[in-house]
N, C-alpha and C positions, 0 to 999 in steps of 0.2 A: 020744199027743202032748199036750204041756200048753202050751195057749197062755194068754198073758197078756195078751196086747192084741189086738184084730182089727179093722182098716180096710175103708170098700170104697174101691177107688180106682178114680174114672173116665178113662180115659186118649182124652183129646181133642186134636181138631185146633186150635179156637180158645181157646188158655188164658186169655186175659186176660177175653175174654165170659164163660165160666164163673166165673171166678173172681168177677167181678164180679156173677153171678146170685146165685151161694152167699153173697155175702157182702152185696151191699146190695140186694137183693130177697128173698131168702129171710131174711136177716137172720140170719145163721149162726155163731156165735163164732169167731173165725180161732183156732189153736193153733202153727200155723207159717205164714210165709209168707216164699216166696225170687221174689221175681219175676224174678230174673236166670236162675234155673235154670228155671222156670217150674214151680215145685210149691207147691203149699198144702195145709193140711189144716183142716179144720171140725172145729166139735163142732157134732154134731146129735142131742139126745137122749143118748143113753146110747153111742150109733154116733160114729165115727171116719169123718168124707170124707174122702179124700184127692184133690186133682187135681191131674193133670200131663197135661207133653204123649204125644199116642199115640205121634207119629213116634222122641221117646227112647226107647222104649220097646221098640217092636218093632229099635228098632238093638242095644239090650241083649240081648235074646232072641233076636237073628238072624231076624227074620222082615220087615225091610223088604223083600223079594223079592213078599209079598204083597199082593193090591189094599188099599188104608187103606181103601176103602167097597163093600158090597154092597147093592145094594136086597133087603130082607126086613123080614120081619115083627119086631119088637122081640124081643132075649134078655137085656136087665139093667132092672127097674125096680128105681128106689131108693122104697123107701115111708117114710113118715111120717106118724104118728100124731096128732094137732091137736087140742085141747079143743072148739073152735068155730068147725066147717068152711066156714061162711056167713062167718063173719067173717073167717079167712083169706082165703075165695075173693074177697071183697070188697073186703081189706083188697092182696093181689096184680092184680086184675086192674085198680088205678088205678094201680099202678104200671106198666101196660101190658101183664102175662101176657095170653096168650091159654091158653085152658085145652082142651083135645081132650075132652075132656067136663064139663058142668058138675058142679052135685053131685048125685047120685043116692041116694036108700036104695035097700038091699040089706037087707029082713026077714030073709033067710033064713039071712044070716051077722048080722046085727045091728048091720050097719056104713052109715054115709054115705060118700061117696067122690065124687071128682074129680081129673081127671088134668090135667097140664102136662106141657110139655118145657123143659129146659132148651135154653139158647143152642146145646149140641153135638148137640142132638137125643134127649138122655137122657129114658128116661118115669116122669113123679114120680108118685106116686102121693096123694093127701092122704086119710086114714081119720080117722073122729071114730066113735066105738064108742056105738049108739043104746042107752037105755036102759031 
């Protein structure tokens, strides 16, 4: 298989809160935006976001038949990488983040870290790489 682009795309219930995370709190460059269809896509990094709504989603795939929520434990974080992880977390949590953990080192992988959700309940990850 030879790909030449690859997206993550989060498929949520509140698109406009998302959209509005990625774009004026995360500060995230828009590359498309259709808000009539309710998709956008970011550039973050070198990585492609994509969000749209879940509910189109599962009607394209034929899986509206399924619950849209389970209570469990988290299966997608989106991570990202940050020069200066104090000053993001600083620079996010006046724009009113709340962060599920503040920042932490990690000697042992050699990383800083702090975690957020977004609006849909996604878990962000933020790494700054210690030196």
């Amino acid at each position: 298989m030879k790909v030449t682009r690859s997206y993550t795309r989060l498929l949520v219930k509140d698109w406009q809160a998302c959209f509005l995370f990625y774009k004026d709190v995360l500060e995230f460059e828009i590359t498309v935006e259709d808000q009539e269809a309710g998709y956008a896509e970011f550039k973050a990094g070198d990585m492609r976001l994509a969000v749209s709504h879940r509910q189109e989603m599962a009607q394209m795939i034929h899986n509206v038949e399924k619950p849209a929520h389970a209570e469990c434990q988290d299966t997608v974080a989106l991570i990202f990488s940050v020069h200066d992880l104090e000053e993001e977390y600083q620079r996010l949590r006046h724009k009113g983040v709340e962060f599920t953990a503040a920042p932490m080192s990690n000697p042992y992988y050699g990383l800083k870290t702090a975690y957020l959700r977004d609006p849909d309940g996604t878990l962000i990850g933020l790494y700054e790489f210690l030196v």
